[in-house]
C-alpha positions in Angstrom: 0.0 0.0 0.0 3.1 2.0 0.9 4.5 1.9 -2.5 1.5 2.6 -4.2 1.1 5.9 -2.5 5.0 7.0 -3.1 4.8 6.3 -7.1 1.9 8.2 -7.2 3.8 11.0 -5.3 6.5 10.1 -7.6 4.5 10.2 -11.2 4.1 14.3 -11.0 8.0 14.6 -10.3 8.6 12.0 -13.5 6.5 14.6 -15.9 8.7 17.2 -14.9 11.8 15.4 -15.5 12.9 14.5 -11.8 12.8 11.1 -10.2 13.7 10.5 -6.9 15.2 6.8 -6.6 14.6 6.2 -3.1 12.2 7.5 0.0 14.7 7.2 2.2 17.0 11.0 2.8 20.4 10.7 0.4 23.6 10.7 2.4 25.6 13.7 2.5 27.1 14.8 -0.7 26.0 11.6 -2.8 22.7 12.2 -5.3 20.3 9.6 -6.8 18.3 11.1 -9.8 16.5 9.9 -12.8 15.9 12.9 -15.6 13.6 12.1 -19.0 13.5 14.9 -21.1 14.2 17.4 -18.6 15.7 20.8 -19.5 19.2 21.7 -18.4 18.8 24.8 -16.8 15.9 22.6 -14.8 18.9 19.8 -14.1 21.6 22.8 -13.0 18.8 24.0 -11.0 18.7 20.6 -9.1 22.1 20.3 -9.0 22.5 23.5 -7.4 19.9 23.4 -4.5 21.4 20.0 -3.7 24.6 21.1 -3.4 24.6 24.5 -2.5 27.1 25.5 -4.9 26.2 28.4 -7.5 26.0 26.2 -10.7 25.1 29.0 -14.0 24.5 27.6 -17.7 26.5 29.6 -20.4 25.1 30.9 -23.3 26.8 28.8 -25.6 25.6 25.5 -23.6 22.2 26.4 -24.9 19.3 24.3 -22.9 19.1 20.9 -24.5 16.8 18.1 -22.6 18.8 15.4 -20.6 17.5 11.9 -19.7 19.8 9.7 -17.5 19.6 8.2 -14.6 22.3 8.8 -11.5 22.5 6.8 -8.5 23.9 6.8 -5.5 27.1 9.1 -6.8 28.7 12.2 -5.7 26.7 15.1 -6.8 29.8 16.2 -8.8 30.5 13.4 -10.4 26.8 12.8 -10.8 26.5 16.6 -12.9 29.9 15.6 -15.0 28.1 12.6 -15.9 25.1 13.9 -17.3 26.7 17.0 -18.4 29.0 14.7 -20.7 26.0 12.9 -22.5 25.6 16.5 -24.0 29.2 16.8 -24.4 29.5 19.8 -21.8 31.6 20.2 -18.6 31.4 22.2 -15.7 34.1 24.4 -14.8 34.9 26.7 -11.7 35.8 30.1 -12.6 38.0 32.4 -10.6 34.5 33.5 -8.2 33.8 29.7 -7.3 30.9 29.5 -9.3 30.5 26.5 -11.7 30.0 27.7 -15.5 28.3 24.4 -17.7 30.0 25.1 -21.2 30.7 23.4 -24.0 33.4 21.1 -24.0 37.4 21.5 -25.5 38.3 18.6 -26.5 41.9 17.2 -26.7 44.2 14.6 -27.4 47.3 13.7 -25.4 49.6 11.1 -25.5 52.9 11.4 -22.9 55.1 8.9 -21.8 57.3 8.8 -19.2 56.4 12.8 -18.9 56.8 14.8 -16.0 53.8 16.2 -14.0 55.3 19.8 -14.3 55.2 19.1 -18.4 51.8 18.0 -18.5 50.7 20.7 -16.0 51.9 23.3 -18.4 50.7 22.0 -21.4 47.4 21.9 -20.1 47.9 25.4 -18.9 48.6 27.0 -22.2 45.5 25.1 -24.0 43.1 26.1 -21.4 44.7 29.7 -20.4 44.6 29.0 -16.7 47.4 29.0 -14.5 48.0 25.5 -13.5 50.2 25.3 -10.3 52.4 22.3 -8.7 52.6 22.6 -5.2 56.1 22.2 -4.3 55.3 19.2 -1.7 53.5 17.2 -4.4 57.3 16.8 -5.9 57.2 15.9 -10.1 56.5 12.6 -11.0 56.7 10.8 -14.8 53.7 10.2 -15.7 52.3 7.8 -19.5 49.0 8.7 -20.4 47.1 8.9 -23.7 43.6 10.3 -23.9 41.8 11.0 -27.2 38.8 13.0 -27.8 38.2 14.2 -23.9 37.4 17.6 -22.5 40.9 19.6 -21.4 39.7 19.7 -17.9 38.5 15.6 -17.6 41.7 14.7 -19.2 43.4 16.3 -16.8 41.6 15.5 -13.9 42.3 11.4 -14.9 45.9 12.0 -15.5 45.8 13.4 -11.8 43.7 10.6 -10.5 46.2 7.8 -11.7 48.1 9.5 -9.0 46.4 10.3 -6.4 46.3 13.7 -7.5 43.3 16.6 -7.5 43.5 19.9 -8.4 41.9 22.8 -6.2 40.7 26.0 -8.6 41.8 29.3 -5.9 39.6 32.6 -5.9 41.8 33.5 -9.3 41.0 30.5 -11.3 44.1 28.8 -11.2 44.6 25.4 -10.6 46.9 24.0 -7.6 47.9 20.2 -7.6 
């Protein structure tokens, strides 16, 4: 009887484009979502009130409809997902706020590189400042990505070493 009364609660959220997957409150920081159809700006809207942050839509990104489904993900990781099925990619600028645009894509092959190499490579395509921290030290590094956003490529070169980078209050990156 339960369940009938929650997908009927449910069924107006599905027309507008939201589904929530579970009754039950999401942990902290993770999101569980099912869009069909729905309008970015309505997504980044979402996104947004879940996470606090201040998440704006570019021009350029235009307002295309978005059906997938996201569960149990962090909410950043949940947005990069979807935002990717439109080939777009959210990206801090220098105030904090995220800015969906459309992605630049690359392709990058290094071997045996060093992280301060690949770091400044990335800065002059993207026209950020892209910082190593001196306690991070400059490891080699072989990766070859082809046809990925600047900004994802990065970020998985990073993650194959345990790596993030922060954007500060300018816009550059620190690693």
């Amino acid at each position: 009887m339960a369940k009938r009364r929650y997908l009927r609660t449910v069924l107006p959220l599905a027309l507008l484009g939201l589904v929530p997957l579970s009754s039950q409150a999401q942990t902290q920081g993770r999101i569980s979502v099912e869009y069909r159809n729905a309008a970015l700006t309505q997504v980044v809207q979402d996104f947004s009130s879940f996470s606090g942050r201040t998440i704006i839509v570019s021009p350029e990104a235009g307002n295309p409809s978005v059906t997938m489904l996201v569960k149990d993900v962090e909410w950043e990781r949940g947005l990069d997902a979807l935002l990717a099925t439109r080939s777009l990619v959210a990206r801090p600028d220098s105030s904090g706020i995220l800015r969906i645009e459309k992605e630049r894509r690359v392709v990058v092959e290094y071997e045996n590189a060093r992280l301060s190499k690949i770091l400044k490579d990335f800065s002059r395509f993207s026209g950020r400042p892209t910082l190593l921290e001196p306690n991070v030290g400059d490891p080699e590094i072989s990766a070859a990505l082809r046809n990925v956003d600047w900004q994802r490529a990065l970020y998985r070169i990073l993650d194959q070493c345990g790596f993030v980078a922060q954007p500060d209050t300018a816009g550059a990156l620190h690693v």
